[in-house]
C-alpha positions in Angstrom: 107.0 17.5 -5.8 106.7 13.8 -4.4 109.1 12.4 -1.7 112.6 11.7 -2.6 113.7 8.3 -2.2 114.1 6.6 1.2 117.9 5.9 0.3 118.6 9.2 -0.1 117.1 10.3 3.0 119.5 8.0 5.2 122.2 9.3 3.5 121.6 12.7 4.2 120.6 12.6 7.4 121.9 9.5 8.6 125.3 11.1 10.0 123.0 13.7 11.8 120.4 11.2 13.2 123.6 9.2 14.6 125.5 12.0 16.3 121.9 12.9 18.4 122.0 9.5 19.3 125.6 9.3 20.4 124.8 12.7 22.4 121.9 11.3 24.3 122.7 7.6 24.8 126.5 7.1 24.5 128.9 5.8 22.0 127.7 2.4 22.8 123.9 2.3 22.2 123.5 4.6 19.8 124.5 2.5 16.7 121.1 0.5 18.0 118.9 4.2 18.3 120.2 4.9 15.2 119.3 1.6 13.3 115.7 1.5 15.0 115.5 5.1 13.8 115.6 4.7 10.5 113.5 1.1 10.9 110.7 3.4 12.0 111.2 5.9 9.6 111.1 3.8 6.5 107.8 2.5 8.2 106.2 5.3 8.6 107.7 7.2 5.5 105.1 6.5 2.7 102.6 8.6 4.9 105.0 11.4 5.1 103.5 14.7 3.5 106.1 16.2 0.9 106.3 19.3 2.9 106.9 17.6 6.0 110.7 18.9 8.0 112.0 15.4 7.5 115.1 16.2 9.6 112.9 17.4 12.6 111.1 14.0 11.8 114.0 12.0 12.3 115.2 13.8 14.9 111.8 13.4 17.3 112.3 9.4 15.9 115.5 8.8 17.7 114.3 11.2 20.7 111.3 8.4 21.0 114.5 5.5 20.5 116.5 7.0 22.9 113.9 6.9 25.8 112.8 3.7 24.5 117.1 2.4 25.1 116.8 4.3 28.5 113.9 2.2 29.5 115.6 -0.8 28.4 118.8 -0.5 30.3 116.7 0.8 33.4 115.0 -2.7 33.0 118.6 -4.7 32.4 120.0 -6.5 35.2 123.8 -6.1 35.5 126.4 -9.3 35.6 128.8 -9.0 38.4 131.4 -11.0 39.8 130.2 -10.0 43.5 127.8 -8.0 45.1 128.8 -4.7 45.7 128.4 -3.1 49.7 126.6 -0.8 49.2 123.5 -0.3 47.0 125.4 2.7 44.4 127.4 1.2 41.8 130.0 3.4 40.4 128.9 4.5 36.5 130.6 2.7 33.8 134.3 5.2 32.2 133.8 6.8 29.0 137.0 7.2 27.1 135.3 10.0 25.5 136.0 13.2 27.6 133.1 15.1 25.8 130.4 12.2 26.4 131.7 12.2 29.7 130.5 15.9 30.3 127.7 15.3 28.9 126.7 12.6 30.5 127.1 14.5 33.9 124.5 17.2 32.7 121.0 16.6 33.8 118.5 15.2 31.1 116.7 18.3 30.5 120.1 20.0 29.6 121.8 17.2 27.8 118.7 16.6 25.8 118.3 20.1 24.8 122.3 20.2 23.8 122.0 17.4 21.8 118.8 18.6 20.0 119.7 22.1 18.9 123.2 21.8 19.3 123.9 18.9 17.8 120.9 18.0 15.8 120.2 21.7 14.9 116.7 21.8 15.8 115.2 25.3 16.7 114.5 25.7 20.2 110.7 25.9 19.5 110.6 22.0 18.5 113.4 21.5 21.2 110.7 22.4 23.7 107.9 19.9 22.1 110.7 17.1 22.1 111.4 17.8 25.9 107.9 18.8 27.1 108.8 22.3 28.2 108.2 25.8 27.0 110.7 27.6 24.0 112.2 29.6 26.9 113.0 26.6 29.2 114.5 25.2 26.2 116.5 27.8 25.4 117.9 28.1 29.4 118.1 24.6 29.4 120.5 24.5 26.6 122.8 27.8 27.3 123.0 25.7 30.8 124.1 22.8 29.6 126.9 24.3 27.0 127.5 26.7 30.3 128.4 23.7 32.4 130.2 21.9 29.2 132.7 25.1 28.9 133.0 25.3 32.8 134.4 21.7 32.6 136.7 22.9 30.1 135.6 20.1 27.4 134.1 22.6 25.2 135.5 26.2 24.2 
């Protein structure tokens, strides 16, 4: 059985690939993860192996676009009307409550929330996307969701 079409793949997995990139990067730039995600993906799909775990592919895609958006903003400089006193600016309000909490977690946890959480990837390819071991992937996560419930934004 050959691939199915590309079309069908965005469709399926499209609202997926979106709500990992809302949960690592933010209502704002993950519209711009998302579409360089499946940019990439269409690229490189022809090479694809029928067999292949497309969703874990698309997944590791905007896990790549994320940190490729991080860098980005990192890089950004910031308009402001004055200088601020000291050298800490204040982080932008989210209107969100939940990407607020989330936001708050450290990387490690956040990222491996949104990966198996969200994008429902099993802990084992949680740990390749994060560069850790299954286990710190799996006490990365129960962290995170720990700190999420403390904060009373998740049940």
């Amino acid at each position: 059985m050959g691939l199915q079409p590309f079309e069908q793949v965005v469709a399926e997995h499209g609202p997926l690939v979106l709500r990992v990139c809302r949960a690592l990067l933010g209502p704002v730039e993950a519209d711009d993860a998302w579409a360089e995600t499946f940019l990439s993906a269409l690229r490189a799909y022809p090479r694809l192996t029928p067999d292949s775990n497309v969703q874990a592919w698309l997944v590791t895609i905007a896990h790549r676009k994320a940190i490729d958006q991080h860098r980005l903003r990192q890089r950004l400089p910031l308009p402001v009307d004055r200088l601020p006193e000291s050298a800490q600016q204040e982080p932008a309000e989210r209107d969100d409550d939940l990407w607020s909490a989330l936001a708050a977690l450290p990387p490690t946890q956040r990222a491996a929330v949104a990966y198996h959480h969200v994008g429902g990837l099993p802990y084992s390819q949680v740990a390749e996307l994060i560069g850790n071991s299954e286990a710190a992937a799996r006490r990365a996560a129960a962290d995170g969701i720990k700190a999420l419930r403390r904060s009373g934004r998740v049940s």
